[in-house]
N, C-alpha and C positions, 0 to 999 in steps of 0.2 A: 353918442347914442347910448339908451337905457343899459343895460346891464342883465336887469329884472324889471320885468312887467307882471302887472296881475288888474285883472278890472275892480274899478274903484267900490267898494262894498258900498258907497251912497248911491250910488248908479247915475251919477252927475254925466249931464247930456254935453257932449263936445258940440260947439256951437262952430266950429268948420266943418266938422262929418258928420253930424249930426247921429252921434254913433256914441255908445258909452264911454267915458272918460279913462285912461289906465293910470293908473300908479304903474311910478317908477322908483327902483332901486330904492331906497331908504322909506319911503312911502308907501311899499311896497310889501318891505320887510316889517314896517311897524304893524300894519294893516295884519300880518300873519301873524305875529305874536301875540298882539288882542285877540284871536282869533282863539288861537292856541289855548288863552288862559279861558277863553268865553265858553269855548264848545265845553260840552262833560262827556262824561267814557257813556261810548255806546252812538255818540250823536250822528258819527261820521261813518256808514255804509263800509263794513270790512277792513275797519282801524277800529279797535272796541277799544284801544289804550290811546287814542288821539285825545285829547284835551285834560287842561286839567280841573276844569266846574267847578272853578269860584261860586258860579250861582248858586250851588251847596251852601254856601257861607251865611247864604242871608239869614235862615231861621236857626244856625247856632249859635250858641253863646259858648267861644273860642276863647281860648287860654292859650299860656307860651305854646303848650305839647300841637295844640291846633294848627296855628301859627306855625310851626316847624313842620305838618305833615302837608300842608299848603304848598308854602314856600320849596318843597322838597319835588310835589307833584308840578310845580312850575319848571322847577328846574329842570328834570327827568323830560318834561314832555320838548322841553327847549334844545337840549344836546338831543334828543331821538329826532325832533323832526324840523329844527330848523341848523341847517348846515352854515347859510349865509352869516351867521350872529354868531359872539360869543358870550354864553349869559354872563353876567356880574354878580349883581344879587337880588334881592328882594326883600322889602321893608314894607310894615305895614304900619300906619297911623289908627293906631285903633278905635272901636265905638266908641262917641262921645258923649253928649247928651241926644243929638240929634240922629242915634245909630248908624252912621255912616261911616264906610269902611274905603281908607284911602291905600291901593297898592301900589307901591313903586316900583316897577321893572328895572333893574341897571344891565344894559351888554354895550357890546361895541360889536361893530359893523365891519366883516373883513371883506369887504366886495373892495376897497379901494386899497391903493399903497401902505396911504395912512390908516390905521384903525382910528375908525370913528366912536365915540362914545356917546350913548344914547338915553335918553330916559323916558319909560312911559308911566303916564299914570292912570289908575283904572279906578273908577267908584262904586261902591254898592250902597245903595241906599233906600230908604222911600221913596214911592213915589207921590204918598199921600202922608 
């Protein structure tokens, strides 16, 4: 049995209950940390310091100092609101020619025995 549930953010239709699909445990957890880095301060109703708004990012032109005040509000928002994870780190692959900005989340997972170690990656880009 799940551990953690939370409804799927695609809103994927369960084709037995014909009911929203849930994430579970690790699915769950990743879905919340995208979350985490997507929201910006202010988005979420009476949490003004929930998120850290990467979507910030797209119209600066970031240096290391950037880069470290990012990475610092990922982290921050990681230990304050996600209990299940333990952050790792975060790298970014910087704009290339085609402005796209690649983040890589590293934590591990303490819901089981073993700590699981995880990675997500996030992109900002164009969409034109």
């Amino acid at each position: 049995m799940a551990k953690y549930t939370d409804i799927n953010i695609n809103f994927t239709k369960n084709d037995f209950t014909h009911d929203v699909k849930m994430a579970k445990d690790l699915d769950a957890i990743r879905q919340s940390i995208i979350n985490l880095c997507l929201y910006g301060p202010n988005d979420k109703p009476f949490k003004p310091y929930y998120g850290a708004g990467i979507y910030d990012l797209l119209f600066e032109n970031l240096d290391n100092d950037g880069y470290i005040v990012v990475s610092s509000k990922i982290k921050q928002n990681f230990q304050t609101y996600e209990p299940r994870a333990k952050y790792e780190s975060v790298t970014f692959k910087g704009p290339g020619d085609t402005n796209d900005l690649q983040i890589y989340i590293k934590y591990t997972v303490l819901i089981e025995d073993t700590p699981t170690p995880q990675t997500i990656s996030l992109s900002l880009g164009r969409i034109r």
